[in-house]
C-alpha positions in Angstrom: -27.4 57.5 66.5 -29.0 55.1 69.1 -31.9 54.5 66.3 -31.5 51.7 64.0 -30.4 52.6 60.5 -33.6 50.9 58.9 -35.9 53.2 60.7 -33.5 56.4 60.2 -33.6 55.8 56.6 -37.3 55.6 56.1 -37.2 58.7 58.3 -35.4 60.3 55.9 -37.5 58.6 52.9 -40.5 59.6 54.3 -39.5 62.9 55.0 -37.9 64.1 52.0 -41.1 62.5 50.0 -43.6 65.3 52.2 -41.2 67.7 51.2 -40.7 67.2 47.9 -45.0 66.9 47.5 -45.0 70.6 49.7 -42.6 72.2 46.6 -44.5 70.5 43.8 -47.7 70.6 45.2 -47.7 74.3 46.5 -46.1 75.3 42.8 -48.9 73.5 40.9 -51.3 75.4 43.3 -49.9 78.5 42.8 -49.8 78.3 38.9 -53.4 77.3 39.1 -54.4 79.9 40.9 -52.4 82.8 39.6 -50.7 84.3 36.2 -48.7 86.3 38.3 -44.9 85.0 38.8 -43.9 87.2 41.5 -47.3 85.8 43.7 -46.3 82.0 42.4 -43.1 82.1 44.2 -44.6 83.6 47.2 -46.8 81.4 47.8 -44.4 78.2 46.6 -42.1 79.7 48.9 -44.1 80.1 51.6 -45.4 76.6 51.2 -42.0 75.6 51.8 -40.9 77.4 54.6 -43.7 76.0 56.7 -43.0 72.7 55.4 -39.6 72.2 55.8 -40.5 73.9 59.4 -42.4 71.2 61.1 -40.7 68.0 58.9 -37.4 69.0 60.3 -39.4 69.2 64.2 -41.1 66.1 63.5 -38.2 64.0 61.8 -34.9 65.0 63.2 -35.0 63.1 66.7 -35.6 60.0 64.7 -33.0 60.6 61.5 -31.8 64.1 62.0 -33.9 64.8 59.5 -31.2 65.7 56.6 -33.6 65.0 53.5 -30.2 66.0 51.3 -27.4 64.2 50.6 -25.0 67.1 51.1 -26.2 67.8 54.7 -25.5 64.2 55.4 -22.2 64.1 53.6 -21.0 67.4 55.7 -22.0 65.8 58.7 -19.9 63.0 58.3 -17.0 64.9 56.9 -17.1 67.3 60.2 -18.0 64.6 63.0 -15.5 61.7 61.3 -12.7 62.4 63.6 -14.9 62.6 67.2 -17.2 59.9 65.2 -20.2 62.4 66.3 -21.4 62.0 62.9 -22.6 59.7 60.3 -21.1 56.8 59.3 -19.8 56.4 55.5 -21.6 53.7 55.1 -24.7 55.4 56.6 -24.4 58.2 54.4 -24.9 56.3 51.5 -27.9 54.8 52.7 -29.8 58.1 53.5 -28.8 59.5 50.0 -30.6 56.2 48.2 -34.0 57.2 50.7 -33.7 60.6 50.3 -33.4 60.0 46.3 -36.3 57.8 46.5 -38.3 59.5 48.7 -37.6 62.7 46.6 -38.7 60.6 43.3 -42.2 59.6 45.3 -43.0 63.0 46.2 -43.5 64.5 43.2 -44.9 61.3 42.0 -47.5 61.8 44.8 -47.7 65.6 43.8 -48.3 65.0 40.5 -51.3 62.5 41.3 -52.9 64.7 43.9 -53.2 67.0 41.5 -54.7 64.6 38.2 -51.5 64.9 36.5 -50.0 61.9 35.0 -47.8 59.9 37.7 -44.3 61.0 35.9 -44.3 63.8 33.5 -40.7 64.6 32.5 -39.6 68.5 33.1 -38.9 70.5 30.1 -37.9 73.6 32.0 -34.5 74.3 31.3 -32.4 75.5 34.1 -28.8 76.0 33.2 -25.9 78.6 33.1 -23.5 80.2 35.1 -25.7 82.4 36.8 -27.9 79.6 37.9 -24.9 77.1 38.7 -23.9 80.6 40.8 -26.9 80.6 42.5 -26.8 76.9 43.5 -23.2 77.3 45.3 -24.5 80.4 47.2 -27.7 78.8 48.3 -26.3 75.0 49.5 -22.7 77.1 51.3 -25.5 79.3 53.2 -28.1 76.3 54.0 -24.7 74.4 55.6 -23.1 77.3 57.3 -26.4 78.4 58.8 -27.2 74.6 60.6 -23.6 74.0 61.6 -23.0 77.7 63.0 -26.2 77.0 65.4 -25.3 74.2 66.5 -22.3 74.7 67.2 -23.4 78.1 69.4 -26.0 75.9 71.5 -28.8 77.7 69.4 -30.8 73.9 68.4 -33.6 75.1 69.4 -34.4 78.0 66.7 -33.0 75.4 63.7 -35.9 74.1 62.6 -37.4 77.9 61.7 -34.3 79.3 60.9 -33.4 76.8 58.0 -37.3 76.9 56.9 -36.6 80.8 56.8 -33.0 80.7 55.3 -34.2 78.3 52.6 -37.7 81.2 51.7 -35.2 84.1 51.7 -32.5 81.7 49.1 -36.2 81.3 46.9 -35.8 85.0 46.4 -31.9 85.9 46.4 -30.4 83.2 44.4 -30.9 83.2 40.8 -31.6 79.2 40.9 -34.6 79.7 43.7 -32.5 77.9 45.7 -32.9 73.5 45.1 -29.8 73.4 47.2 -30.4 69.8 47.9 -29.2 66.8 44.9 -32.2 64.7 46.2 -34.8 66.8 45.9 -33.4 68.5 42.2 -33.3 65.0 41.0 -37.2 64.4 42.0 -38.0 68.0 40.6 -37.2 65.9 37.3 -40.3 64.2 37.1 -42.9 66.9 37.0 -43.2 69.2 34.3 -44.9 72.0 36.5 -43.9 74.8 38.1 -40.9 73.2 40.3 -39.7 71.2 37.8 -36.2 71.0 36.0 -35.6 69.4 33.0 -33.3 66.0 33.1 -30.4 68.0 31.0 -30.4 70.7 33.8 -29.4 68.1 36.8 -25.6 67.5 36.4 -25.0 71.1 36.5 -27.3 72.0 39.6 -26.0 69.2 41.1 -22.3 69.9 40.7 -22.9 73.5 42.0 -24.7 71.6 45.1 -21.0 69.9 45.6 -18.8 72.7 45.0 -21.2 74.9 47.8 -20.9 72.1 50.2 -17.0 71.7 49.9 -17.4 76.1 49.9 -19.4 75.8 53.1 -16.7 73.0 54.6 -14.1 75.5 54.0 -16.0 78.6 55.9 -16.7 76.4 58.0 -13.1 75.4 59.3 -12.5 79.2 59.4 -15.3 80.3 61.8 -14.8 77.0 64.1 -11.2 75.8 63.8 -11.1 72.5 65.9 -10.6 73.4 69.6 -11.5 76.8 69.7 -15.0 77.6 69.9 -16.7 74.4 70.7 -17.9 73.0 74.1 -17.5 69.0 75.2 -21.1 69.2 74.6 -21.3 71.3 71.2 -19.3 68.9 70.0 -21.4 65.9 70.8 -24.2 67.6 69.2 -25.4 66.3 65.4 -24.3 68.9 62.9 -28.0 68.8 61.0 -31.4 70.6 61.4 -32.9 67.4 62.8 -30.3 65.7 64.8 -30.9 69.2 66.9 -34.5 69.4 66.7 
């Protein structure tokens, strides 16, 4: 990308921090304003859709607007021969901001909400059928941004992962993290959106094993040379970089 990495990670920073305050924030909001479970993850969910929305419009000419590591992994892996996608290097950078910026968010969520800046999770989210959930929800989120691009459909990305990502809250077991970044800032607020420290390996092993899942799927559908334009190819595999 033509923009300088410094100002692509705080991008990225920035963006996965307004995220990660939407999740946390909408959740503590819904718990305070309702018993009910089912209407809690409505409205966290809807908070998020809408969120993740307009961050991905705003952000993604400037970083591509990944705000998860494993959307900025894939889109190495897939553009590394027609160097069309990150650098390694780069990667590594945005999954530092994007921890970070994760971290601040529900720091800031926390806060906005007179909570105590870091209050450790003590929900425990663990299991096969969780770690099931995980794969399913991060293979979808990947298939779903790469299959539009590369079918010239950019233009929807931005509402179509915000509404992949609110249907995944209410078909995957796990409620759909589907991002290591944003589980590992989910850490630090024991609300409604949190997860307990214990529970991160295993959510974020199931995030890897759905991205290498999606990679796979992904070399089936669109097996180099068939499907793709000169110009599809040229195009950034992520929400953002489409946007």
């Amino acid at each position: 990308m033509s923009m300088p990495l410094w100002r692509r990670a705080t991008a990225e920073l920035v963006g996965t921090a307004a995220l990660v305050t939407t999740v946390v924030g909408s959740g503590i909001m819904a718990q305070r304003l309702s018993k009910d479970g089912a209407v809690q993850l409505l409205a966290n969910s809807t908070a998020t859709v809408f969120g993740l929305a307009v961050l991905i419009a705003v952000f993604g000419p400037i970083s591509g607007a990944h705000f998860n590591p494993v959307v900025s992994a894939a889109d190495w892996w897939l553009g590394r021969r027609s160097r069309t996608g990150l650098a390694l290097p780069d990667v590594g950078v945005y999954a530092v901001a994007q921890t970070a910026g994760a971290i601040a968010g529900a720091v800031i969520a926390n806060l906005m909400f007179d909570l105590s800046a870091v209050t450790w999770s003590h929900t425990e989210r663990s299991g096969t059928d969780l770690w099931l959930g995980e794969i399913v929800a991060t293979t979808g989120l990947l298939v779903v941004i790469v299959s539009l691009v590369r079918n010239g459909k950019t233009a929807v990305i931005p509402a179509a992962v915000g509404a992949y990502i609110g249907a995944a809250y209410w078909f995957t077991s796990s409620t759909s993290f589907a991002n290591p970044a944003v589980t590992i800032g989910r850490a630090f607020t024991d609300t409604y959106a949190g997860i307990a420290p214990a529970s991160l390996a295993g959510f974020v092993a199931a995030q890897v094993i759905g991205m290498l899942a999606a990679l796979g799927l992904i070399a089936v559908f669109y097996p180099a040379g068939s499907t793709e334009t000169a110009a599809m190819i040229d195009e950034k595999i992520t929400a953002g970089k489409a946007a």
